[in-house]
C-alpha positions in Angstrom: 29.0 -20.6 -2.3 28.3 -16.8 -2.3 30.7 -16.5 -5.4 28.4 -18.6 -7.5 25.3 -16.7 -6.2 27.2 -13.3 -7.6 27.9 -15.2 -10.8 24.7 -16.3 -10.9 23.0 -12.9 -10.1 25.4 -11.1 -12.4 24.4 -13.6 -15.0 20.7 -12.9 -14.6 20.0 -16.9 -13.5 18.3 -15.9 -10.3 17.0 -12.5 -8.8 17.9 -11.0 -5.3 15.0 -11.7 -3.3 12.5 -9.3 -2.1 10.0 -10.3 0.7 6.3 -9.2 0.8 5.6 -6.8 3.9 3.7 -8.6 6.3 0.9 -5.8 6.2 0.1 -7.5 2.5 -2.2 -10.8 2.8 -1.6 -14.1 1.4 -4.9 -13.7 -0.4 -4.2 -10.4 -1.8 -0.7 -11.9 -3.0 -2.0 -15.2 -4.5 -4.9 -12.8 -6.4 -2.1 -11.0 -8.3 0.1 -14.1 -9.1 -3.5 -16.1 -10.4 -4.1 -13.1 -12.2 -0.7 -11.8 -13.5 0.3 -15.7 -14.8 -3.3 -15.8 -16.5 -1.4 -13.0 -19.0 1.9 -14.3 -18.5 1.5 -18.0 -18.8 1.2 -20.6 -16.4 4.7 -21.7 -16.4 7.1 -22.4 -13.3 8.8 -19.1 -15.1 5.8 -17.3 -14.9 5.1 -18.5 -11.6 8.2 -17.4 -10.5 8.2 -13.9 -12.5 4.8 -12.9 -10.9 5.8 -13.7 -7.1 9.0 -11.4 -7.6 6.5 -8.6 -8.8 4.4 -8.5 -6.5 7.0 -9.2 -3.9 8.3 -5.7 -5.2 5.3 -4.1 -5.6 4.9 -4.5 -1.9 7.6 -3.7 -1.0 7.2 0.3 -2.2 3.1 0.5 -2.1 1.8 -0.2 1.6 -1.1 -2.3 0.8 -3.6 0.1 2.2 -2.4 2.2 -1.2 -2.0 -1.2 -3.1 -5.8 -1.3 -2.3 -7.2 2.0 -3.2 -5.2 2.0 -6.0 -6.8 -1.1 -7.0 -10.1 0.3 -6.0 -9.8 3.3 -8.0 -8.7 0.6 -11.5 -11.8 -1.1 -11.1 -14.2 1.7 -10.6 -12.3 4.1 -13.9 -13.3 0.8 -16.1 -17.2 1.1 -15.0 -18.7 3.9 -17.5 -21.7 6.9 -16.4 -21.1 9.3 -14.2 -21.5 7.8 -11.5 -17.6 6.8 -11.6 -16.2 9.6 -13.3 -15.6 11.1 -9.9 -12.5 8.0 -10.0 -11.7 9.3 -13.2 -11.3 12.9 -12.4 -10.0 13.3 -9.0 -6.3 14.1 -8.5 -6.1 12.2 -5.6 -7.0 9.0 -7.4 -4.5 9.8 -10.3 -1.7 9.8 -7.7 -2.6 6.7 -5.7 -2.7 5.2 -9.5 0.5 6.5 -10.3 2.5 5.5 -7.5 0.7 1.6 -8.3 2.1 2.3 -12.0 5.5 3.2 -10.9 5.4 0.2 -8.6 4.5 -2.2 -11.4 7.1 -0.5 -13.7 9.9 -1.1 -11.1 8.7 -4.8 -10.7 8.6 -5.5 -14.8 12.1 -4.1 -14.5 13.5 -6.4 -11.7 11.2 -9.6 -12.2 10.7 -10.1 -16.1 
């Protein structure tokens, strides 16, 4: 049995599983597969493509970062000056960057 699961993994036919932290709520998970299979497709494939990316998402961003960093996406998209403060802040760029990488890693693993 664990022969055909190498075969299998070697052959790309399923993915080593990565769990969500606990820290990360179902809500916040479910957001990002409803929204990530809305440009994906809404497929079983897509389905199963979106849970392993946010899976590993989670599992390098603690999801107090996962939620600044989302913070900080929304607010860079809102125009005036009263957001360029998200815009032009290093901390924000790095909080964004380590989401980037994050998503990056999971496109690797999960598509």
């Amino acid at each position: 049995m664990k022969r055909l699961a190498l075969i299998l993994l070697m052959a790309g036919a399923i993915r080593p599983s990565v769990a969500a932290p606990p820290d990360y709520p179902t809500a916040a998970l479910a957001d990002y597969v409803f929204a990530c299979m809305a440009a994906n497709g809404q497929s079983r494939a897509a389905l199963d493509d979106c849970s392993c990316s946010i899976d590993v998402i989670a599992s390098i961003v603690p999801y107090e970062d996962y939620i600044e960093a989302e913070t900080v996406l929304s607010m860079i998209q809102v125009p005036g000056e009263k957001t360029a403060v998200f815009r032009d802040v290093p901390w924000t760029k790095e909080v964004v960057k380590e989401l980037r990488q994050a998503q990056a890693e999971a496109e690797i693993r999960c598509f």
